[in-house]
Each structure stands twice: as C-alpha cells, then as structure tokens.
N, C-alpha and C positions, 0 to 999 in steps of 0.2 A: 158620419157616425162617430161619438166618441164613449171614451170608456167612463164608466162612474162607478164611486162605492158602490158596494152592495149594499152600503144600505140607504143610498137615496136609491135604491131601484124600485119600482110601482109594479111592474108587469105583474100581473099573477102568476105567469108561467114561471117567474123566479120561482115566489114562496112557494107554489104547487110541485116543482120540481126541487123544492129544498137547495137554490141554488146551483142545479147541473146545468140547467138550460137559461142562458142568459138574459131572454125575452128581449121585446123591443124598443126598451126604453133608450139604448145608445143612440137611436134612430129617431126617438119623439122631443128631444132637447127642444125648447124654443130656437126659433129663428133670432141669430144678431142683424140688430137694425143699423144702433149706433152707437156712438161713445167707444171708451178706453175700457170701460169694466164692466161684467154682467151687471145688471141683465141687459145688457148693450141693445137699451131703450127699447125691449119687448114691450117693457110694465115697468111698474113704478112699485109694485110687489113682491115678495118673494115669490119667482117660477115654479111651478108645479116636478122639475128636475132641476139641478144646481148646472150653469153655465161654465166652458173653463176659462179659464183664466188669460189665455193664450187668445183668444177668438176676435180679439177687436182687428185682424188684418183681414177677416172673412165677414163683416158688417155688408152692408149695402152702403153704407157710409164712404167704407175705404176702399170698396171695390167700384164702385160708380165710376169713378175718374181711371179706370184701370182698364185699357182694350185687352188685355191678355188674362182680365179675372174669368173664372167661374159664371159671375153675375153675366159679363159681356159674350159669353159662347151663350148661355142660354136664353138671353134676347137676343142671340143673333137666329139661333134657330127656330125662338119663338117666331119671329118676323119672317122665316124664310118657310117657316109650316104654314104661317097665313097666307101668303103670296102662293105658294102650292096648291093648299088642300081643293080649291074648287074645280081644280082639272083633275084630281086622281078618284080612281075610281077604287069601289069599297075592295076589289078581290085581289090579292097578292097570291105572287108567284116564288115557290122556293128557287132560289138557282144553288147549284153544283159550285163548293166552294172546299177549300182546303182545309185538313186539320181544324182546327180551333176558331172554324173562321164560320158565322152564322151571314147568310146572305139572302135577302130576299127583292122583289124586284114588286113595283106599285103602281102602274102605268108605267109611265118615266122617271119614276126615280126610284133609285136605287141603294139599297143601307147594306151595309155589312161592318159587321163588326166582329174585332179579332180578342178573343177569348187569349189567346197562346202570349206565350214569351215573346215567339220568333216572328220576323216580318213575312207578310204572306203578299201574293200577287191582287190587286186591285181588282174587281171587275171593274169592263168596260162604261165606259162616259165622263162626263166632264164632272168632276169634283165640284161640289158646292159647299161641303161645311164638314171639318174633319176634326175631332177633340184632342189632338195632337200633332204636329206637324207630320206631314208625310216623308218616307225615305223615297224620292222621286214616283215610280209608279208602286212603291211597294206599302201596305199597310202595315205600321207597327204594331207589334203586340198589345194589347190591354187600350185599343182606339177605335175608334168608332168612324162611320164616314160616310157623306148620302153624296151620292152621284145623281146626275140628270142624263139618260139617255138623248 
C-alpha cells in the first residue's frame, strides 16, 4: 500500500466521505514491472493512480534475481500450495493458540500466524515456509508459518 494526494484519489468512498475515509486506492496502484521510473513498464500511458518514485527496487525486474525478495517467498508458496493442495482436504480445524496468534490445522498442514509484537510458541511439525525467519521454535510477531504434521 502506499500513500497518495488526495487528490489523485478515485475511490468514491474518499469524495462520499469528504475525505474522512481514505478508500482503497493506496491498495489499487499498478503493479511495477520494470525500469528505473513509473510507470515501471505497467503501460506506456499515464496510470489510472500516479506510481512512486521510490518503487523501481520492488519491480519484478529487480526482485527476480533476489531469493530473499517478496516476489521469491510468494512463488515459493505458490509452488508449495500446488505440491499440497491435492492431499488436503476442504474442512480445517481451529487449534488453541496463544494471544495474538490465529492457528488452524488442514489435514497436515498447519498455518499460524502471529498478529502480536512478542514471539509466541510454534505449533507442533516440521516447518515448510515461514515470512520471516524464525527464533528457533518460537514464532515472531507480525509472521506468518505453515507446518506439515
């Protein structure tokens, strides 16, 4: 998400709300593709919301070659959702998790993820894919993490 004038803002909810409620446009920016400057090779046009200025290290361009980018955690879990999905079955299980911490269980595998500041304890199994490194068995705050029973 980022911030923009008010007045490249589109949402209706802005002008309907006279500006109290910020609407979704921080959210609908184009995607950067490539290049050094917007519209980092969306279009060849002006964007339907102005791009910032800063964004050419978040491209697909410059995250490609990056194991530790954005891009490469979410084709890693894209690839590890496909290799999953046809053993798990549709009904999930809530499990008993700490404070700030959502946990639910899908067959064999297992997500939780930690809402809180503070590191909380792991459910049980073997770690497959975590959006931050872990502190040995403990999940840090504001990460996310699917286990395999």
């Amino acid at each position: 998400m980022t911030d923009l004038p008010d007045a490249a803002r589109q949402d209706p909810i802005f002008r309907r709300s006279r500006g109290e409620k910020r609407g979704r446009d921080g959210c609908r920016v184009p995607l950067p593709w490539s290049g050094q400057a917007p519209p980092y090779g969306f279009t060849t046009a002006r964007p339907w919301l102005p791009m910032p200025d800063d964004w050419a290290p978040l491209t697909v361009e410059a995250q490609s070659s990056d194991p530790s980018s954005m891009l490469a955690f979410y084709r890693e879990a894209l690839a590890l959702r496909r290799r999953l999905q046809p053993d798990l079955p549709e009904d999930i299980g809530w499990l008993d998790a700490p404070g700030d911490v959502l946990a639910f269980r899908r067959g064999p595998l297992t997500c939780a993820v930690n809402f809180g500041e503070h590191p909380a304890r792991l459910p049980p199994g073997r770690v497959l894919l975590t959006s931050t490194p872990l502190y040995g068995d403990l999940l840090p705050g504001n990460t996310g993490a699917w286990l395999q029973s």
